[in-house]
C-alpha positions in Angstrom: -40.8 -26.8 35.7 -40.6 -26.4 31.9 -38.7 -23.8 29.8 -39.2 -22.5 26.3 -37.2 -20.1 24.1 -37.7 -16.5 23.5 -38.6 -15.9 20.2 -37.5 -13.8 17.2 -34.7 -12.2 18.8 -33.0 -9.9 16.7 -28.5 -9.9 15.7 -27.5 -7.9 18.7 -24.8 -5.0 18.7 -23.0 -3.2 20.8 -24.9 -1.4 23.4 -28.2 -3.1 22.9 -30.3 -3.2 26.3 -30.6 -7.2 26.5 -32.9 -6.5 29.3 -35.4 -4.5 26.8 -34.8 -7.0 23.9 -36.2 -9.6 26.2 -38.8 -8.1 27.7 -40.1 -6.8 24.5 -40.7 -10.3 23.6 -42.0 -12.3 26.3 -43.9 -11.6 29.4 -42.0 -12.8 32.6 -43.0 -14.0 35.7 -41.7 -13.9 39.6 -39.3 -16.5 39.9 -38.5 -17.0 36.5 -34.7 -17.9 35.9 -33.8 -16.2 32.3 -30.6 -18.1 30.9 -28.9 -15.7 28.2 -26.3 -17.1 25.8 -22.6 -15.8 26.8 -22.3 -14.8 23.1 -25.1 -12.2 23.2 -24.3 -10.9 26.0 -20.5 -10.3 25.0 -22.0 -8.4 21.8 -23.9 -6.5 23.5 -21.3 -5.0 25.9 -18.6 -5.3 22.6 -16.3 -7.7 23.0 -15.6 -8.2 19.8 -12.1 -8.0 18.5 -10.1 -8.4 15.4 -6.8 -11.0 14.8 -5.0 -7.2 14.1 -5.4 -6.6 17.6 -3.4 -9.3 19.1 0.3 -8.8 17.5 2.0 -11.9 18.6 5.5 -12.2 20.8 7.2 -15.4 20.7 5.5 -17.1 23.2 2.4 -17.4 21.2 4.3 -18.1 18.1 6.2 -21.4 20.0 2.5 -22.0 20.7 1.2 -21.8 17.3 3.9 -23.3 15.6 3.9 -26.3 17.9 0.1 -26.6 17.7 0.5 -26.4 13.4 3.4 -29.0 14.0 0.9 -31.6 16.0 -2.5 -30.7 13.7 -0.9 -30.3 10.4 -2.6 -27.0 10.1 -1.6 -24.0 10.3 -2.2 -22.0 13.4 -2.6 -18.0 13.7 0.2 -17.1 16.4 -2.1 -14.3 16.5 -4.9 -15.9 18.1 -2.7 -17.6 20.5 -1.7 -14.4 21.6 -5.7 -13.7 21.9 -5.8 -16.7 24.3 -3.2 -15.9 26.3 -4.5 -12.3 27.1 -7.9 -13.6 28.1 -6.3 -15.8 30.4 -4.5 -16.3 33.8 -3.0 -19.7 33.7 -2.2 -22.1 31.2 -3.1 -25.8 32.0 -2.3 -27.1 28.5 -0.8 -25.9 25.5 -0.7 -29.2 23.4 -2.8 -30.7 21.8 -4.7 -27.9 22.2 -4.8 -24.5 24.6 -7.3 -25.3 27.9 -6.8 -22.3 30.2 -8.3 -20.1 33.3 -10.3 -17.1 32.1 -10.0 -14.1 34.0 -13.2 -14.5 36.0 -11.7 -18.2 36.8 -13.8 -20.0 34.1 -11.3 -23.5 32.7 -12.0 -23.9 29.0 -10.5 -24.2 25.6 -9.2 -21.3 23.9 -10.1 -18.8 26.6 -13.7 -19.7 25.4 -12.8 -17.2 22.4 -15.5 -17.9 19.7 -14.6 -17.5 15.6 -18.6 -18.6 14.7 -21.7 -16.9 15.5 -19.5 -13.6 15.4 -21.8 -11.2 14.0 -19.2 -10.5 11.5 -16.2 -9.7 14.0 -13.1 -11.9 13.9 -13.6 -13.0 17.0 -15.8 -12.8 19.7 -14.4 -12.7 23.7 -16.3 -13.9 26.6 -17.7 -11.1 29.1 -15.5 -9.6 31.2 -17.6 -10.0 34.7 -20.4 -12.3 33.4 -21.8 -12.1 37.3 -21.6 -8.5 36.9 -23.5 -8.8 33.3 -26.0 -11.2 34.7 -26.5 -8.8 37.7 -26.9 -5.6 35.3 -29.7 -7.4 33.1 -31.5 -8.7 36.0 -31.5 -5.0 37.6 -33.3 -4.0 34.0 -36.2 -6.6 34.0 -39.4 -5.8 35.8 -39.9 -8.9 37.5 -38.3 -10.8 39.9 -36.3 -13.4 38.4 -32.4 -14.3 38.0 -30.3 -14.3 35.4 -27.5 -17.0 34.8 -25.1 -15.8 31.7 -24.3 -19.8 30.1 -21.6 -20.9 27.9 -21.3 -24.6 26.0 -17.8 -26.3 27.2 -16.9 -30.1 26.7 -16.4 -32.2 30.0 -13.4 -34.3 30.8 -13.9 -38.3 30.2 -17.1 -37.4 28.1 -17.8 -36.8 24.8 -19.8 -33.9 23.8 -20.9 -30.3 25.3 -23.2 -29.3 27.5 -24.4 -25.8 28.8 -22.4 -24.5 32.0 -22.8 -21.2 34.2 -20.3 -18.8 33.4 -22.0 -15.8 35.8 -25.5 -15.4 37.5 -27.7 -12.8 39.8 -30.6 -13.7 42.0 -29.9 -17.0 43.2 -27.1 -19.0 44.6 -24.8 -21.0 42.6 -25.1 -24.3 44.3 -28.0 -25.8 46.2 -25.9 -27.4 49.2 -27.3 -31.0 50.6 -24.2 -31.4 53.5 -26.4 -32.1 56.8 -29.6 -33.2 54.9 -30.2 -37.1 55.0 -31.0 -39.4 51.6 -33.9 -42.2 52.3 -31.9 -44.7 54.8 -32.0 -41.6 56.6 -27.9 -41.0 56.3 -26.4 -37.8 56.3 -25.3 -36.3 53.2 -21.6 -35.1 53.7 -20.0 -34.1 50.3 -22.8 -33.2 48.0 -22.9 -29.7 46.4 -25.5 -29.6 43.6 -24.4 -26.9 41.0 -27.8 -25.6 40.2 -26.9 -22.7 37.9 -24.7 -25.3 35.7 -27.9 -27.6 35.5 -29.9 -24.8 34.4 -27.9 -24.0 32.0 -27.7 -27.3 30.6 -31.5 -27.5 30.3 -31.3 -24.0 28.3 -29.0 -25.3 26.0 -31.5 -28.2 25.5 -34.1 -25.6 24.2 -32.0 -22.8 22.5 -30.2 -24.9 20.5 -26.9 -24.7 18.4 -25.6 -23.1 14.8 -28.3 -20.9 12.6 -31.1 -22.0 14.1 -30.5 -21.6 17.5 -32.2 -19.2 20.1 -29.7 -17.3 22.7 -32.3 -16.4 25.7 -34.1 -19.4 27.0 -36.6 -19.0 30.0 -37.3 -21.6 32.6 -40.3 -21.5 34.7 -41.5 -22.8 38.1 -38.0 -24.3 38.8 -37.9 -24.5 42.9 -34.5 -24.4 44.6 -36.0 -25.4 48.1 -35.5 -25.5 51.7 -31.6 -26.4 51.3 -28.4 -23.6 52.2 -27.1 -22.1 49.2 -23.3 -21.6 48.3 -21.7 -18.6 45.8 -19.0 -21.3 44.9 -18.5 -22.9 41.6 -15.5 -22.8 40.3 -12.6 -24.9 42.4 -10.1 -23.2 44.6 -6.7 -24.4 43.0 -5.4 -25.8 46.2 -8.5 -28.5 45.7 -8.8 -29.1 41.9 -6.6 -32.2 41.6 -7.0 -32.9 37.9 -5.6 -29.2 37.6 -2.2 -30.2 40.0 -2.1 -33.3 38.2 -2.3 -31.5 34.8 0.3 -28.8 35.7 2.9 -32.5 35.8 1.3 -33.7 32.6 3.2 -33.1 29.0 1.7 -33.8 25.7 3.2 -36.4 23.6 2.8 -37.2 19.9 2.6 -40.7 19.3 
């Protein structure tokens, strides 16, 4: 397996084919897996907005005033109000806002980006990025799949790493429950999320800031003999750390 950047790819705008803009510069192959950076893809289908857009109530404005408060900077109730409309649940509104996108994504600030805009204020995460990976993949000539990524912090660890936000032509997870390890015993709980990983090893390629590449390609990657799964984000019945964070309050010290 090895992966490698597609090069010179241009600013995209709204209504750009991503599909043509990739196949325009590099040649792909059958069971190819062509990881696109969320942002493109977002300003491609225009979901770019302005801080105008967002007029805040006083919901946001508790937010942003409490979140000025604890920082010592001042916060935009307007983009609070931004977050809140991108999002279905609030898990944490100090010290900063980590909620549940529409499409069930957990991140920070609704994943709502203010760099790499392409001059917009700011710059929302797809809508459907399944649907968006599915709609690329249904313009490229070969056989491949599509997984839409995003960069998101972990808890515990320091750091980002690329994650799945949406993806066509393969499953989500490569499921080992019923396969043995060496000692020959059953594997019972492990679910590997193979579009994450993917994603991760784009993010290795394409890079971050000015200089970095938004399509990365990764070749001869196998996903085996194993059942697959459709599942990757946690149900909320089963995502303790969310339950546990639903009883947690932020406190200044």
């Amino acid at each position: 397996m090895h992966a490698f950047a597609v090069p010179e790819f241009p600013e995209v705008r709204s209504g750009d084919s991503l599909a043509d803009l990739v196949a325009e510069r590099t040649e792909l192959a059958n069971g190819d897996v062509v990881c696109i950076a969320s942002t493109v893809v977002s300003k491609a289908e225009g979901r770019t907005a302005s801080l105008s857009d967002y007029p805040a109530g006083p919901r946001a404005r508790e937010i942003a005033d409490r979140l000025s408060e604890i920082t010592g900077e001042q916060k935009d109730p307007r983009f609070a109000q931004a977050v809140l409309e991108e999002s279905v649940d609030l898990l944490m509104e100090a010290p900063f806002l980590l909620t549940e996108t529409t499409f069930g994504h957990v991140g920070v600030n609704a994943g709502i980006d203010r760099s790499n805009t392409g001059g917009a204020e700011l710059l929302l995460l797809p809508e459907r990025p399944t649907e968006s990976a599915e709609r690329i993949r249904d313009g490229l000539d070969a056989d491949v799949a599509v997984v839409v990524t995003d960069t998101s912090g972990r808890p515990f660890r320091h750091g980002q790493r690329g994650v799945a936000l949406g993806w066509a032509g393969m499953p989500a997870s490569r499921d080992w429950r019923g396969e043995t390890d060496r000692d020959g015993h059953e594997l019972e709980v492990t679910v590997e999320s193979v579009v994450d990983e993917l994603a991760a090893t784009a993010n290795l390629v394409s890079g971050e800031g000015d200089g970095g590449t938004p399509v990365v390609v990764v070749r001869e990657f196998e996903f085996g003999d194993h059942d697959g799964s459709e599942e990757l984000y946690r149900e909320v019945d089963g995502d303790f750390v969310r339950q546990a964070l639903r009883g947690w309050e932020y406190a200044r010290n």
